[in-house]
FITIFI-793792 format. One record per residue (C-alpha): residue in three letters; chain; y, x, z. Coordinates in steps of 0.1 Angstrom, whole numbers. Each point is the difference from the previous one (the first is absolute). Last residue first. Layout:
<nodes>
NODE  resn  chain      y      x      z
NODE   ALA      A      Y      X      Z
...
</nodes>
This chain:
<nodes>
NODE  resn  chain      y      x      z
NODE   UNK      A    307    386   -880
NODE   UNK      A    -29     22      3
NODE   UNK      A     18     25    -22
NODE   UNK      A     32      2     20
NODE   UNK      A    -20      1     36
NODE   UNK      A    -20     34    -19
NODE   UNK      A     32     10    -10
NODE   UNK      A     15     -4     38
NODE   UNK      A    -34     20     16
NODE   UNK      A      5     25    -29
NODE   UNK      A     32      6     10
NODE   UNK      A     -8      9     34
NODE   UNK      A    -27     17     -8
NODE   UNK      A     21     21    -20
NODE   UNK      A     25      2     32
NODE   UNK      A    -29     18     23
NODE   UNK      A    -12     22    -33
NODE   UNK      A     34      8     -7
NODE   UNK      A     10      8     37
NODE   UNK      A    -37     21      6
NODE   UNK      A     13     18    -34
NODE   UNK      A     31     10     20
NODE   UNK      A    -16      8     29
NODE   UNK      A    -31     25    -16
NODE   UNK      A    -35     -2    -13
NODE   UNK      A     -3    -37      3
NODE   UNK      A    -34    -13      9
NODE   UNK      A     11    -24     33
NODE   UNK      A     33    -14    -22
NODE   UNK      A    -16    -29    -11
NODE   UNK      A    -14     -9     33
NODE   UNK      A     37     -4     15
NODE   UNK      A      1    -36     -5
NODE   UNK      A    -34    -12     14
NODE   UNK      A     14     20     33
NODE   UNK      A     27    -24     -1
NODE   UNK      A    -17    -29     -1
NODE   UNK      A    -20     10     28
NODE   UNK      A     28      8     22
NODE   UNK      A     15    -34     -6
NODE   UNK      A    -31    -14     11
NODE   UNK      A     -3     18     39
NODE   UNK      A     37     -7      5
NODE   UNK      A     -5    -40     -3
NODE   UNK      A    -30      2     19
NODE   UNK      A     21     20     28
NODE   UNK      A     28    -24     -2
NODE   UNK      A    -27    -31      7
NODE   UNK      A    -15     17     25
NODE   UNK      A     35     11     19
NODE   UNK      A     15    -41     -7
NODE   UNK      A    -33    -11     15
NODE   UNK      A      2     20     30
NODE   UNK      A     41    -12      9
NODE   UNK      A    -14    -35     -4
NODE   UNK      A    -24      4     24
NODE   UNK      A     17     14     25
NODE   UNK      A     29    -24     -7
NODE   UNK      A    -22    -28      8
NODE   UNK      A    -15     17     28
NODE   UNK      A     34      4     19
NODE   UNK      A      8    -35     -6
NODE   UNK      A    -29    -10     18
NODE   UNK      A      5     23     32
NODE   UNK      A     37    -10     -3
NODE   UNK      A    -12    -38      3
NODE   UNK      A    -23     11     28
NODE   UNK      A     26     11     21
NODE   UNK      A     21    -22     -3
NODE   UNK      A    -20    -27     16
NODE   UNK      A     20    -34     -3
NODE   UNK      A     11     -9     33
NODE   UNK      A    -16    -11     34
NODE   UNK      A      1     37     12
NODE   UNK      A     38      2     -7
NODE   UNK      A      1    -34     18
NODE   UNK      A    -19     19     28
NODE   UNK      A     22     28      0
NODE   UNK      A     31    -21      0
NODE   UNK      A    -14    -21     28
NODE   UNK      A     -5     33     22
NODE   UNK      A    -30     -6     19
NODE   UNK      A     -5     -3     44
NODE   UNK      A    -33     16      7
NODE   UNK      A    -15    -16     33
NODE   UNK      A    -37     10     12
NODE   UNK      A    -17    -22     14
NODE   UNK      A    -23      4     32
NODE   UNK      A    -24    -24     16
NODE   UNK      A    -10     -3     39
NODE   UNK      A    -27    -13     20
NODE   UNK      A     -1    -12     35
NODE   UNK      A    -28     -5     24
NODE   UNK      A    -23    -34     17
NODE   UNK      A     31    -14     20
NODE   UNK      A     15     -3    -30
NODE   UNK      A     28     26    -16
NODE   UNK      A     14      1    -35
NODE   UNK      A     22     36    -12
NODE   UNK      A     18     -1    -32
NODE   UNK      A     14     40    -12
NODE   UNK      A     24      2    -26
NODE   UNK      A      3     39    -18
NODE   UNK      A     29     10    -13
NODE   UNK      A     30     -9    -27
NODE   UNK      A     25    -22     17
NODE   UNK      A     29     29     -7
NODE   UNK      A     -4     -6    -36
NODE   UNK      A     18    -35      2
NODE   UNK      A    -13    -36      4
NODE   UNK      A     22    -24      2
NODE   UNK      A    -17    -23     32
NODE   UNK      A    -33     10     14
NODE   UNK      A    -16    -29     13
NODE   UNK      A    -35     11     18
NODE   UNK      A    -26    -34      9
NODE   UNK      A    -24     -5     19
NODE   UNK      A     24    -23     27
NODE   UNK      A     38      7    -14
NODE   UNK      A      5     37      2
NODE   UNK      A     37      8    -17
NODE   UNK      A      9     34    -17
NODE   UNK      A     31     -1    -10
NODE   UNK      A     17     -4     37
NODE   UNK      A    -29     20     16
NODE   UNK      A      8     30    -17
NODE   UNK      A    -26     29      6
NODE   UNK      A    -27    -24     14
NODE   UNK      A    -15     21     25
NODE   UNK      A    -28     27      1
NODE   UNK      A    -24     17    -19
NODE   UNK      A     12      3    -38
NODE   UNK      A      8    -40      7
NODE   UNK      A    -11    -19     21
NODE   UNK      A    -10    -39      2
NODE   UNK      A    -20    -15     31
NODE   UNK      A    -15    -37     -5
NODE   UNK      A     -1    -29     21
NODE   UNK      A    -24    -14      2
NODE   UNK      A    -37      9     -8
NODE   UNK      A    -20    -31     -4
NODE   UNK      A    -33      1     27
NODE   UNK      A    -17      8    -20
NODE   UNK      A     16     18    -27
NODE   UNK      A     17      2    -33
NODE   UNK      A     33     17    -11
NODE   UNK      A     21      0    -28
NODE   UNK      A     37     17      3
NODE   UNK      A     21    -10    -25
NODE   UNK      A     21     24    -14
NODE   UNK      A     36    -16    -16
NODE   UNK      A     23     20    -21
NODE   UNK      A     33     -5    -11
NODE   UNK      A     16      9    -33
NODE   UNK      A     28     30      2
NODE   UNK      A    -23     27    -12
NODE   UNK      A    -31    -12    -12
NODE   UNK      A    -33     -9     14
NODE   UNK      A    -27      1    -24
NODE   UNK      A    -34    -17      9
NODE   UNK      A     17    -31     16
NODE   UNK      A      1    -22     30
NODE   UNK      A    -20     29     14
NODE   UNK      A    -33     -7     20
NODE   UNK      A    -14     16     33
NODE   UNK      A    -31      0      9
NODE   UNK      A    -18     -2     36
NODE   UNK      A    -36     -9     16
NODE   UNK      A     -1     -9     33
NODE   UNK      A    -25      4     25
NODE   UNK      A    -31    -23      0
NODE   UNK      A     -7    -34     23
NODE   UNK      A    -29    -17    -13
NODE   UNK      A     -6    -39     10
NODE   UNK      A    -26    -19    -19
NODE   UNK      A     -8    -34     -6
NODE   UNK      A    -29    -11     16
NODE   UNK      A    -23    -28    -19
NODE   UNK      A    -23    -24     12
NODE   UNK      A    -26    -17    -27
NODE   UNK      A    -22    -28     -5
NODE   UNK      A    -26     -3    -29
NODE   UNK      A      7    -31    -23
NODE   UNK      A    -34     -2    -21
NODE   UNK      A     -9    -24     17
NODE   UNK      A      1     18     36
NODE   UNK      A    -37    -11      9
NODE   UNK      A    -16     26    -25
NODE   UNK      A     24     29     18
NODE   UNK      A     24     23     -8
NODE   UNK      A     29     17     23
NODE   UNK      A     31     15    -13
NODE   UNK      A     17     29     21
NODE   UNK      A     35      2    -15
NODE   UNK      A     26     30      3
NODE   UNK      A     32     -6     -7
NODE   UNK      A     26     26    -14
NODE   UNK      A     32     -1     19
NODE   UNK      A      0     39      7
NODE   UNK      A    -29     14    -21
NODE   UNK      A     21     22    -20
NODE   UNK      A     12     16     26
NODE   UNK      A    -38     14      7
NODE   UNK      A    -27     -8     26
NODE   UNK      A    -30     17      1
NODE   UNK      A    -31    -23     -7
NODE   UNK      A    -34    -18     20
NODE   UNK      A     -9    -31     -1
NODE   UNK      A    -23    -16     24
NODE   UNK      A    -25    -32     -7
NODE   UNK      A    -14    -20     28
NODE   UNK      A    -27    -28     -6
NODE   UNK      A    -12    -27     31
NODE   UNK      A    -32    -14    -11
NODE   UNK      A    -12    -38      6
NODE   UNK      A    -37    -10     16
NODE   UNK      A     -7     22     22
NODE   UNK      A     20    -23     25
NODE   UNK      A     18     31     18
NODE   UNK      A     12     12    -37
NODE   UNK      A    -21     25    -21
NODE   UNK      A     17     28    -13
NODE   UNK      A     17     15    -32
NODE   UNK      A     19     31     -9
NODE   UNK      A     18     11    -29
NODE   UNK      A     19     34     -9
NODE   UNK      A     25     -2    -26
NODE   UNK      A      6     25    -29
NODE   UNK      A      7    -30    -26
NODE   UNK      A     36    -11      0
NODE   UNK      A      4    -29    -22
NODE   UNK      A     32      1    -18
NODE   UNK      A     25    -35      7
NODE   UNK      A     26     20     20
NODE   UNK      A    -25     18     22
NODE   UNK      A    -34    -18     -4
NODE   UNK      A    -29     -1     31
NODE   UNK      A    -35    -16     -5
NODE   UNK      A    -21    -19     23
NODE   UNK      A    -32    -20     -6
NODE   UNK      A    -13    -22     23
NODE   UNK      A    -38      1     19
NODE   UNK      A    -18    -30     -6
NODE   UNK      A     11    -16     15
NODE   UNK      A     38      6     12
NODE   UNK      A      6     -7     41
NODE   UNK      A     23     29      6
NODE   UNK      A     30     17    -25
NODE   UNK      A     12     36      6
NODE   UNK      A     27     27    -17
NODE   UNK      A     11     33     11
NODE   UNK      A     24     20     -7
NODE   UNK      A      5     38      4
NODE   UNK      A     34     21    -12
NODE   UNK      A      1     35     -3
NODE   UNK      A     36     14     -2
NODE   UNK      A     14     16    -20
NODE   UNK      A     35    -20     -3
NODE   UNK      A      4    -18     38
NODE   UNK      A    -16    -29      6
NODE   UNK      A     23    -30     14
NODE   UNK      A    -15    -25     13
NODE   UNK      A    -37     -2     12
NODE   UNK      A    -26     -5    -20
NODE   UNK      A    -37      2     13
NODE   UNK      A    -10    -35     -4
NODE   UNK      A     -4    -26    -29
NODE   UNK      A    -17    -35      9
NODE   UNK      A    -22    -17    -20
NODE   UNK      A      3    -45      0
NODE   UNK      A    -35      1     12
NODE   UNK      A    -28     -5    -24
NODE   UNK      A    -21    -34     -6
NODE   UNK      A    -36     -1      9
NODE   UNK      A    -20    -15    -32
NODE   UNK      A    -32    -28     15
NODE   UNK      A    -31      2    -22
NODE   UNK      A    -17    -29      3
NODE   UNK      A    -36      3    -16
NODE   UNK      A    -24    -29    -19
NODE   UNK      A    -34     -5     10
NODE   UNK      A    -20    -24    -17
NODE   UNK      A    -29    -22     14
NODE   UNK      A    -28    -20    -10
NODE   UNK      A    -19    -22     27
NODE   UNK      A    -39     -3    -12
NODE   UNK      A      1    -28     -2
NODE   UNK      A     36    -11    -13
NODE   UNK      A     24     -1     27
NODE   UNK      A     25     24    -17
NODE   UNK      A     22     27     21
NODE   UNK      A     29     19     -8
NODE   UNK      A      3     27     23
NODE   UNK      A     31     22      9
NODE   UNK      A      0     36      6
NODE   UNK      A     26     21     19
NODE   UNK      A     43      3      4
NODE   UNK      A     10    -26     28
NODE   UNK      A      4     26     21
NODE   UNK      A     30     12    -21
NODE   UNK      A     18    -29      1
NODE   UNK      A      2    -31    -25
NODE   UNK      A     32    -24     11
NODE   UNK      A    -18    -24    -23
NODE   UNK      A    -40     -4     -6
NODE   UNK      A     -7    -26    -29
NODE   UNK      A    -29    -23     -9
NODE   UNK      A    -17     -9    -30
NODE   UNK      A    -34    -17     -3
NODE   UNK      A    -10     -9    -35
NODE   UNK      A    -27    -15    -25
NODE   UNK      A     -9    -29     29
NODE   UNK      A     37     -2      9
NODE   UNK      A     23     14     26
NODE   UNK      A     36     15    -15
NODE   UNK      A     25     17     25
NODE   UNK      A    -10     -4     36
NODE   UNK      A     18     14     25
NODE   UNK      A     -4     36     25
NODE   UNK      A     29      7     18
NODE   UNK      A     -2    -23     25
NODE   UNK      A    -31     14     10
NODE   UNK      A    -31    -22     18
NODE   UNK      A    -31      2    -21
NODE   UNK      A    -22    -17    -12
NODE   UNK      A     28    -24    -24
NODE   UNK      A    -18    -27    -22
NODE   UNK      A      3      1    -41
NODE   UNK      A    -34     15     -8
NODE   UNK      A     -5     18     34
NODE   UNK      A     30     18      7
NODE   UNK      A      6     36     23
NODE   UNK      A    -36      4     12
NODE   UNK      A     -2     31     21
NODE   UNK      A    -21     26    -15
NODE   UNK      A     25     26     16
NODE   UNK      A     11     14    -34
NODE   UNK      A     11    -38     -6
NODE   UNK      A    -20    -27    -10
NODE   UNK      A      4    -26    -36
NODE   UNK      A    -23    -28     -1
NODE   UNK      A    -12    -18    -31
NODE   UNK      A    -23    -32     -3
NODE   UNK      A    -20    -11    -24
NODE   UNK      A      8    -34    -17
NODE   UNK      A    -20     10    -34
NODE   UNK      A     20     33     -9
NODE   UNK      A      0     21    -32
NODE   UNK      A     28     19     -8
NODE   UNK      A      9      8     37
NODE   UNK      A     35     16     14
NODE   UNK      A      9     14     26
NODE   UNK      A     35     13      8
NODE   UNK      A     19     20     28
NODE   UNK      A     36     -5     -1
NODE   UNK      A     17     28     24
NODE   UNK      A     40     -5     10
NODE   UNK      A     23     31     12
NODE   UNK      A      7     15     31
NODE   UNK      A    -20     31     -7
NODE   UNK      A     -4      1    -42
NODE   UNK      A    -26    -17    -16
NODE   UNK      A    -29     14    -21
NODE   UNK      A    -29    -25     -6
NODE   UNK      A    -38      9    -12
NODE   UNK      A    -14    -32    -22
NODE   UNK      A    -23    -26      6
NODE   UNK      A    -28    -19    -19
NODE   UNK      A    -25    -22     17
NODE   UNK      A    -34     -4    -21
NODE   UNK      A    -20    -31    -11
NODE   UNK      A    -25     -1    -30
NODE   UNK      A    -25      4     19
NODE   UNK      A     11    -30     25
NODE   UNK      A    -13    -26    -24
NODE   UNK      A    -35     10      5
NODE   UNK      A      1      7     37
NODE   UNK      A     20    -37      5
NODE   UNK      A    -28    -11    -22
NODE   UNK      A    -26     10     15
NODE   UNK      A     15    -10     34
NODE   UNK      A     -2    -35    -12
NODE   UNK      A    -34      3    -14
NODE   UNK      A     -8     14     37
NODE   UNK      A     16    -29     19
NODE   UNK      A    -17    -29    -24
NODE   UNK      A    -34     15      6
NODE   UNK      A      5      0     38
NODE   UNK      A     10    -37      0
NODE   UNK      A    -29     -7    -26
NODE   UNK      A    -25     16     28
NODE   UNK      A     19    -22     28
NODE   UNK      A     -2    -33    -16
NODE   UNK      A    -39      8     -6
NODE   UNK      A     -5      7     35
</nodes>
């Protein structure tokens, strides 16, 4: 009796101390993010630990390792790290129904436990462009479509035409047959133009399980347009006697070929000067009969267009006499000059004229009073006299 009362104390001062020491016990775990098909390392760790032991279970509550013994039966479940402060173990080949709660369990008394969530990334489909089909015509609207399956969350799609992001899109997203992954279409909608022809339009798709590398597919376009047409002289004054050559510059889809030259409305006049060697017109020693109008027709399967050029053939000597000094505006400078030296001699004459008069004016004054001709003489030539007396006594 006695053997059996210190038995019974010895058990509860033992569990005392287990409760005591197990206060200061607590599992920690952490939420994990792993892509589908990739590897999961769930982790449990213990500051304070006297032996316990730690368990790890899946969503399921099915044991997955006790301390460092395998519950349960899964290849790809293996032990990384088992010790009394951790228990470590790794999922590979992770799918989506692997995705839940995990529990991290200490065998303390009470049992303390920690919860730590899997969350398991579906990876996009390669995306796929539909709704082209080769060619499109100029003007007309064109539809495409992009798609990508299994993403989750939901992807991202966006579209660029030659590297600029086109943002008028419409976007829809729904759930796949698992309802667990989204399929997500985008459309784009423009009117085709000859300036999209070779231009390649992208649709990019973004997602957290892409790494920051987002997968693509591209479709380069196709636009077939009528062509457009000008013609180009070899040089911008054609001269008598010099040859000539008009090229003929057309672009289309498909490539016009060949071209059609006229002249003035019909034929070539001479065809022995005047050679057609693909887009190009040879006109050989030119001469004032080629003047008129030249007329380059390019035809596709889409249209034709045409450009016109008219032809004035130049006398050399004219344009050298052109080239030359301009006479014209040397005799219009001369012809100033001697304008205005022909008005400076007249003012200058005039003031001259204009002084003399005065002086002798001064002169006659001496004869203003005189009573008659003769004494008007005197009085004039007395003056006259007295002027040189008075210049005799000053000197």
């Amino acid at each position: 009796m006695i053997w059996k009362r210190s038995a019974v104390l010895r058990f509860y001062s033992v569990c005392g101390l287990l409760l005591q020491g197990s206060q200061g016990q607590f599992p920690l775990t952490q939420n994990v993010t792993v892509v589908e098909g990739g590897t999961a390392i769930l982790t449990c760790r213990v500051d304070q630990n006297d032996n316990t032991s730690l368990q790890w279970s899946n969503p399921a509550q099915q044991t997955l390792y006790f301390d460092d013994k395998k519950a349960l039966r899964d290849n790809r479940i293996e032990l990384v790290r088992a010790s009394w402060h951790e228990l470590s173990i790794s999922v590979s080949d992770v799918s989506l129904s692997d995705e839940g709660q995990y529990t991290c369990s200490l065998f303390t008394m009470p049992v303390k436990t920690s919860k730590a969530y899997l969350t398991v990334l579906g990876v996009p489909e390669k995306p796929q462009i539909s709704g082209f089909s080769s060619p499109v015509m100029e003007g007309d609207l064109m539809q495409l479509t992009c798609k990508t399956s299994g993403s989750k969350p939901a992807a991202d799609i966006r579209w660029f035409k030659n590297d600029k992001e086109i943002k008028d899109v419409k976007y829809l997203k729904e759930e796949d047959a698992n309802r667990k992954t989204f399929t997500v279409s985008s459309t784009l909608d423009f009117r085709v133009d000859r300036s999209d022809d070779g231009v390649a339009v992208i649709c990019r798709v973004d997602h957290e399980s892409l790494n920051a590398t987002p997968q693509v597919a591209m479709q380069v376009l196709e636009i077939h347009y009528t062509p457009s047409v000008k013609i180009i002289p070899s040089t911008p004054f054609p001269q008598e006697g010099q040859p000539l050559i008009l090229t003929c510059e057309s672009k289309g889809k498909p490539l016009p070929e060949p071209v059609l030259w006229t002249k003035d409305g019909g034929e070539l006049p001479d065809p022995d000067r005047m050679v057609v060697s693909g887009r190009e017109l040879n006109i050989l020693f030119l001469n004032k009969t080629d003047n008129g109008t030249y007329r380059c027709e390019a035809t596709n399967t889409i249209g034709q267009s045409s450009a016109e050029y008219v032809l004035i053939v130049h006398d050399p000597n004219a344009l050298a006499g052109q080239n030359g000094p301009d006479h014209a505006l040397i005799g219009g400078i001369v012809a100033v000059v001697v304008f205005v030296t022909l008005c400076s001699i007249f003012l200058l004459g005039r003031y001259l004229a204009r002084h003399k008069g005065t002086y002798l004016t001064n002169e006659a004054k001496g004869a203003e009073d005189a009573p008659d001709a003769d004494t008007a003489i005197i009085n004039a030539e007395g003056s006259q006299v007295n002027a040189e007396e008075k210049k005799e006594y000053f000197i």
